[in-house]
Backbone as CSV, one residue per row, in Angstrom:
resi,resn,N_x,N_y,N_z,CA_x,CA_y,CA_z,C_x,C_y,C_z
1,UNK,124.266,96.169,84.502,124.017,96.838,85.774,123.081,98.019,85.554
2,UNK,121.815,97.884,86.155,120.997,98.952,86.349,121.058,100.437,86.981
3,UNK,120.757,101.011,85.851,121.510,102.579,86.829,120.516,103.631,86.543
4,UNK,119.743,103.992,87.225,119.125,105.598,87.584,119.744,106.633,88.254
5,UNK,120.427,108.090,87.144,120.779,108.733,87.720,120.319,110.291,88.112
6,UNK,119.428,110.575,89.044,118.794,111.846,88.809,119.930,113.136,88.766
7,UNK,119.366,114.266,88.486,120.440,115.221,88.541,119.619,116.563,88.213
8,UNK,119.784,117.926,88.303,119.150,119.139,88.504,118.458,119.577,89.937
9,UNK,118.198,118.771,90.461,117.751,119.503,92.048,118.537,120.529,92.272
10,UNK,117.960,121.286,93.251,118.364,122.464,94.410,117.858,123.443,94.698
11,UNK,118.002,124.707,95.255,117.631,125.184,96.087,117.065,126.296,95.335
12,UNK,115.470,126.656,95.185,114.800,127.484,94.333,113.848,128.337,95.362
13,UNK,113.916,129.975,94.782,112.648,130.571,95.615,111.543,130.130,95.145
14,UNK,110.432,130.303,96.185,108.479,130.182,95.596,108.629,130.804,94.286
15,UNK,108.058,130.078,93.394,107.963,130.335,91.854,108.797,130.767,90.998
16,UNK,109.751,129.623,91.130,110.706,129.758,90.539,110.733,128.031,89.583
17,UNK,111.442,127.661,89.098,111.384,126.503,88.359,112.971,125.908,88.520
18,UNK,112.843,124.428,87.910,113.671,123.459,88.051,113.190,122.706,87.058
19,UNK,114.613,121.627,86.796,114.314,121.061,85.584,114.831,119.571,86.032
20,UNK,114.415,118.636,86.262,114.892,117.235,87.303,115.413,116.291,85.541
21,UNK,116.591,115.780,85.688,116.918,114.493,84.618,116.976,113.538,85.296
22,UNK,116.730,112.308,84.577,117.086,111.253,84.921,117.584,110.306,83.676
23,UNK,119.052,110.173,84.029,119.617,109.062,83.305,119.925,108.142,83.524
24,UNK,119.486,106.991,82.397,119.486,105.532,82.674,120.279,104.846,81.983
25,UNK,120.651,103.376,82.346,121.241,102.409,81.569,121.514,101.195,82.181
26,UNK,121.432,100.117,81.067,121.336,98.999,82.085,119.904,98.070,81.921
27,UNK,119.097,98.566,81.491,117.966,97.789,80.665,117.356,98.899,79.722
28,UNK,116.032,97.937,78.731,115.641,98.395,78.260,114.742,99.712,77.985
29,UNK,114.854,100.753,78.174,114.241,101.907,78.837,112.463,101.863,77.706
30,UNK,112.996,101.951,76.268,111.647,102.323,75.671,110.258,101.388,76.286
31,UNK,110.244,100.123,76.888,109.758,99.275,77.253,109.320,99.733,78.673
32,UNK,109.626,100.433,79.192,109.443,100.594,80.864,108.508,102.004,80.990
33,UNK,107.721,102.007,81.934,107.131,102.678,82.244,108.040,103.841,83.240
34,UNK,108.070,105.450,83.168,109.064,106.504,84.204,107.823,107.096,84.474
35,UNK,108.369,107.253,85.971,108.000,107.989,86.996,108.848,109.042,87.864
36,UNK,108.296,110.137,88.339,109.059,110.824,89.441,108.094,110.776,90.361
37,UNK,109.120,110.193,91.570,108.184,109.959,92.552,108.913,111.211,94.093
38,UNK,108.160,112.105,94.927,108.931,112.673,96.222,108.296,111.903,97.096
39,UNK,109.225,112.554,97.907,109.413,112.211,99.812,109.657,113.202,100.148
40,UNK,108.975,113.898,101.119,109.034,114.878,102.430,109.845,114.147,103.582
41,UNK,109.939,114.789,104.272,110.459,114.385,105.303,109.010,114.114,106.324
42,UNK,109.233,112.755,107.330,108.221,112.588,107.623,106.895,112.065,106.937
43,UNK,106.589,112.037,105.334,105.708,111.693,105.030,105.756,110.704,103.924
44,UNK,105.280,109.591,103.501,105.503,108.550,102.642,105.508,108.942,101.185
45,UNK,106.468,108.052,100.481,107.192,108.672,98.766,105.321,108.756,97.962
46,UNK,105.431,109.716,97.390,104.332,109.664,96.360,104.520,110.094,94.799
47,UNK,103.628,109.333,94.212,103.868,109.869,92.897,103.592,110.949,92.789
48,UNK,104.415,111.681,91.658,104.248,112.642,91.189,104.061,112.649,89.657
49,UNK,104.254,111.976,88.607,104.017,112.325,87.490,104.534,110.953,86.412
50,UNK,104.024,110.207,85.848,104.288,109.201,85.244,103.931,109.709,83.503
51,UNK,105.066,108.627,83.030,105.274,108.475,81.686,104.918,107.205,80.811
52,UNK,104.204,106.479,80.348,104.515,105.270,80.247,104.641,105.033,78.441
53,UNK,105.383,103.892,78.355,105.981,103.350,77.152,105.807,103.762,76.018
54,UNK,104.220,104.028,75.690,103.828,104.991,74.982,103.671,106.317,74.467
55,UNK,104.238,107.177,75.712,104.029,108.501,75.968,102.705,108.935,76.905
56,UNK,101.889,107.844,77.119,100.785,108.296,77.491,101.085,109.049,79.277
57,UNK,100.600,110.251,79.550,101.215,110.825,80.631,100.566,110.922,82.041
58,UNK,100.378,110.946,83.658,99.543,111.320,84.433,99.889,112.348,85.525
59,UNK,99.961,112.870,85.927,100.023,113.734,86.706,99.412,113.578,88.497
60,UNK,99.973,113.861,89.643,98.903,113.973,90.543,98.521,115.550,90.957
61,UNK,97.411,115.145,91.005,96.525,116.962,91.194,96.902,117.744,91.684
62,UNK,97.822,117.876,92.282,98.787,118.852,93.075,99.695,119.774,92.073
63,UNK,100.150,118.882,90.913,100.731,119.558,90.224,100.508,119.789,89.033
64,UNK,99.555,119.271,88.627,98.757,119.177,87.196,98.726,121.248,86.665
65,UNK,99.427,121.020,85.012,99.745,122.201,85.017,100.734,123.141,85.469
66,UNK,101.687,122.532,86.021,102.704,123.446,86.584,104.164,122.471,85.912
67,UNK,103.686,121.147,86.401,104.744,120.058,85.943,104.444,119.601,84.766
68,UNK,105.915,119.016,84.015,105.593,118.672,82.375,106.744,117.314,82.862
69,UNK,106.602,116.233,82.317,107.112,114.587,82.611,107.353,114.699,80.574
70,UNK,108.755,114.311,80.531,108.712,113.753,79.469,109.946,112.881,79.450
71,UNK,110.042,111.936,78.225,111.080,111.149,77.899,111.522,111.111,76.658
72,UNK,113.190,110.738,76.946,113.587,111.006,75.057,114.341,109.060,75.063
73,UNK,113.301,108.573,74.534,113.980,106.721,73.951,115.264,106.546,73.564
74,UNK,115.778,107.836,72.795,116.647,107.718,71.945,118.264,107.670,72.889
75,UNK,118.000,108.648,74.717,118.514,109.018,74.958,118.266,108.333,76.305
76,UNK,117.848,107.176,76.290,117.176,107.243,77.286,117.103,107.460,79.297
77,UNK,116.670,109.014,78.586,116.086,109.871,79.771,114.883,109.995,79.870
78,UNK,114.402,110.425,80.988,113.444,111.100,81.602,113.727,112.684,82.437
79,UNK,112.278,113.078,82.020,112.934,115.150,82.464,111.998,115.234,83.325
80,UNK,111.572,115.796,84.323,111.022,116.625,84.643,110.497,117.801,85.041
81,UNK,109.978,118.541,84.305,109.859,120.364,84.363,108.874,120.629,85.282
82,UNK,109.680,121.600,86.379,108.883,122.163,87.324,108.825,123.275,87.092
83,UNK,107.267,124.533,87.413,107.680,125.300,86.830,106.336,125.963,88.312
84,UNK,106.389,127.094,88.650,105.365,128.175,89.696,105.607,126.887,91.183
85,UNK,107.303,126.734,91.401,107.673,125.948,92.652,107.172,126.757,93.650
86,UNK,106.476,125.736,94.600,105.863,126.096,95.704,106.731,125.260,97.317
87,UNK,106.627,126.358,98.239,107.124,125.838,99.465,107.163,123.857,99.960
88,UNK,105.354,123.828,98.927,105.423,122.188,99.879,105.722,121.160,98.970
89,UNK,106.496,121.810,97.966,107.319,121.016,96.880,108.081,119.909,97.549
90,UNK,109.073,120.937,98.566,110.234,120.989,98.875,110.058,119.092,99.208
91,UNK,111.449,118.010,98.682,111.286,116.821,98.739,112.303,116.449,98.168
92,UNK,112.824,115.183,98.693,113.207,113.997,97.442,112.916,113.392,96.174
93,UNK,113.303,114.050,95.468,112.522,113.372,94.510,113.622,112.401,93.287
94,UNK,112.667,111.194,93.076,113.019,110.087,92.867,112.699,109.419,91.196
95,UNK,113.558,109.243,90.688,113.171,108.593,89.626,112.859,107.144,89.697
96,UNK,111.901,106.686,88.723,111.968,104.957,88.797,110.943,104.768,87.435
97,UNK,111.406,103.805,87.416,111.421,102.615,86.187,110.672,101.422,86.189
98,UNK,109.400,101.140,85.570,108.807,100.198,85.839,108.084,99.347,84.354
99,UNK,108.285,98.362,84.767,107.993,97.488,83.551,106.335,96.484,84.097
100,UNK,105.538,96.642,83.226,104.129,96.335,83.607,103.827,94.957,83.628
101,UNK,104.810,93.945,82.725,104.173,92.908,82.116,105.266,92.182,83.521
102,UNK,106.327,92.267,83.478,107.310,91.732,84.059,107.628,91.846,86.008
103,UNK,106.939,93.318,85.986,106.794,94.054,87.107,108.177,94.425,87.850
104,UNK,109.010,94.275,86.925,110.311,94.764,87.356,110.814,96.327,87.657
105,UNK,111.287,96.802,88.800,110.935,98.485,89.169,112.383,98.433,89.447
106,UNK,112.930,99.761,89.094,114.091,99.972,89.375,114.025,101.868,89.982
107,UNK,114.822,102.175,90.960,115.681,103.734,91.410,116.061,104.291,91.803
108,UNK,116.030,105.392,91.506,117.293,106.245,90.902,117.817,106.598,93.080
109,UNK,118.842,107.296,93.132,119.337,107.563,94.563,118.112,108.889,94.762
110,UNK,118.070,109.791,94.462,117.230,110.703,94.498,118.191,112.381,94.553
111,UNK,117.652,113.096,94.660,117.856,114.515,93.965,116.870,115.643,94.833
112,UNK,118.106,116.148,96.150,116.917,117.146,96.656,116.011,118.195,96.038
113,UNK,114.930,118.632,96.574,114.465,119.741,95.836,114.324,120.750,97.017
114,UNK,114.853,121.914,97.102,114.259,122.795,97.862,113.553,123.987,98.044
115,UNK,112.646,124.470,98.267,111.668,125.288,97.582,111.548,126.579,98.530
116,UNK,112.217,127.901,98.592,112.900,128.329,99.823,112.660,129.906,99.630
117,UNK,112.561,130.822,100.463,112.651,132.091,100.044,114.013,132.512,101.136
């Protein structure tokens, strides 16, 4: 049974930081490509920061430099470090799991973020 579980969200002033986990189990993690993906309210899920199998990392320009995406195989998690949180942060944010060859995607329930003074 496939399981993504995010965990660290909540409620942070403007520039302040957060640290998002995601724990898995249930397939093969070193093999899969992680992502954190948000949702606003009102506006469609987007990526935010991918990991893939290799380590190789991407970012979207919004947060490039502020956010750090990493994964531990051994453990297998995925982190994500937020760090100079800004108001239009504020989102769902979502872990998921994707395998390239197979195209199998799996995630997580999601993990508010709120970005608040």
């Amino acid at each position: 049974q496939v399981q993504l579980v995010e965990s660290g969200g909540g409620l942070v002033q403007p520039g302040g930081s957060l640290r998002l986990s995601c724990t898995t189990s249930g397939f093969i993690f070193s093999v899969y490509a992680m992502g954190w993906y948000r949702q606003a309210p009102g506006k469609q899920r987007e990526l935010v920061a991918g990991i893939a199998s290799g380590g190789g990392t991407n970012y979207a320009d919004s947060v490039k430099g502020r956010f750090t995406i990493s994964r531990d195989n051994a453990k297998s998690t995925v982190s994500l470090k937020m760090n100079n949180l800004k108001p239009e942060n504020t989102a769902v944010y979502y872990c998921n799991a994707h395998q390239t060859i197979t195209n199998y995607a799996y995630w997580g329930q999601g993990t508010q973020v709120t970005v608040s003074s």
